[in-house]
C-alpha positions in Angstrom: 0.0 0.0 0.0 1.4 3.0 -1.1 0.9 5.7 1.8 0.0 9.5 0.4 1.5 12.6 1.7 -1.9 13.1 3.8 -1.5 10.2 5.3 2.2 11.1 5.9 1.2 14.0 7.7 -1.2 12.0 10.0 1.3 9.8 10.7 4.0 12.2 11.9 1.4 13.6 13.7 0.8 10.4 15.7 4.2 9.9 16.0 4.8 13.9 17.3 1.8 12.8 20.1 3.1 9.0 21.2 6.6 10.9 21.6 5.0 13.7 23.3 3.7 11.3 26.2 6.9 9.1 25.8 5.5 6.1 24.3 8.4 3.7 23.0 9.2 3.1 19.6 7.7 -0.2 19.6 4.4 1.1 20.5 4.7 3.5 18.2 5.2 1.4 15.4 2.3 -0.5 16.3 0.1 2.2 16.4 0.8 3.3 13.1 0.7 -0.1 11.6 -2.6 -0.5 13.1 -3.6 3.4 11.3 -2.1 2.2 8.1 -4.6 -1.8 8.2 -7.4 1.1 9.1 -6.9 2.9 6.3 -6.1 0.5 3.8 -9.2 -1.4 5.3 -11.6 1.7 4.1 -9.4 2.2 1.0 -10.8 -1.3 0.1 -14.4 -0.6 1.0 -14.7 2.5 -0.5 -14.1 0.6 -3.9 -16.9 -1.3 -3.1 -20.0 1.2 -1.4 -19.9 4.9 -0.1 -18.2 4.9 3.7 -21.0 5.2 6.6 -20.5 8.5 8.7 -19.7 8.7 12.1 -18.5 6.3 14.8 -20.0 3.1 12.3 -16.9 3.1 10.6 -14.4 2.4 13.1 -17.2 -0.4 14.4 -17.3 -1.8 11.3 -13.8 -2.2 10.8 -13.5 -3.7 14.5 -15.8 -6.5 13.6 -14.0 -7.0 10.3 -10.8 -7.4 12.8 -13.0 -10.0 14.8 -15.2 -11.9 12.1 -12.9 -12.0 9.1 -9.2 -11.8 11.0 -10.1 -13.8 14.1 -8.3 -11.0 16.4 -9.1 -11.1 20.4 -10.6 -8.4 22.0 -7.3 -7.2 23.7 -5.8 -6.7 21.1 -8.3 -4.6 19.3 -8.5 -2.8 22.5 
């Protein structure tokens, strides 16, 4: 997935906040791989139907982590 210079922005955003509040680097990097499966996920679906406003989104994609990719709650958490 090739990431656009929006989505560069929002990530050295998230990375200016995680090292504000002295997250590590590994913690970081998971964060932003976790933004980057987001956004690829609604890449994908907006392909296929118009994206639902509000909060439905990130449900949506949470039960796609769940149903489809079989992840535990903690780690969605």
């Amino acid at each position: 997935m090739s990431i656009s210079r929006k989505d560069k922005k929002l990530f050295d955003e998230v990375r200016d906040m995680l090292q504000l509040h002295h997250y590590s680097i590994h913690t970081e990097r998971t964060y932003c791989d976790w933004i980057k499966r987001y956004i690829q996920y609604y890449t994908m679906a907006c392909l296929e139907e118009e994206l639902i406003n509000g909060n439905t989104e990130i449900e949506a994609f949470l039960t796609h982590l769940a149903v489809d990719k079989g992840l535990s709650l903690p780690t969605q958490n």
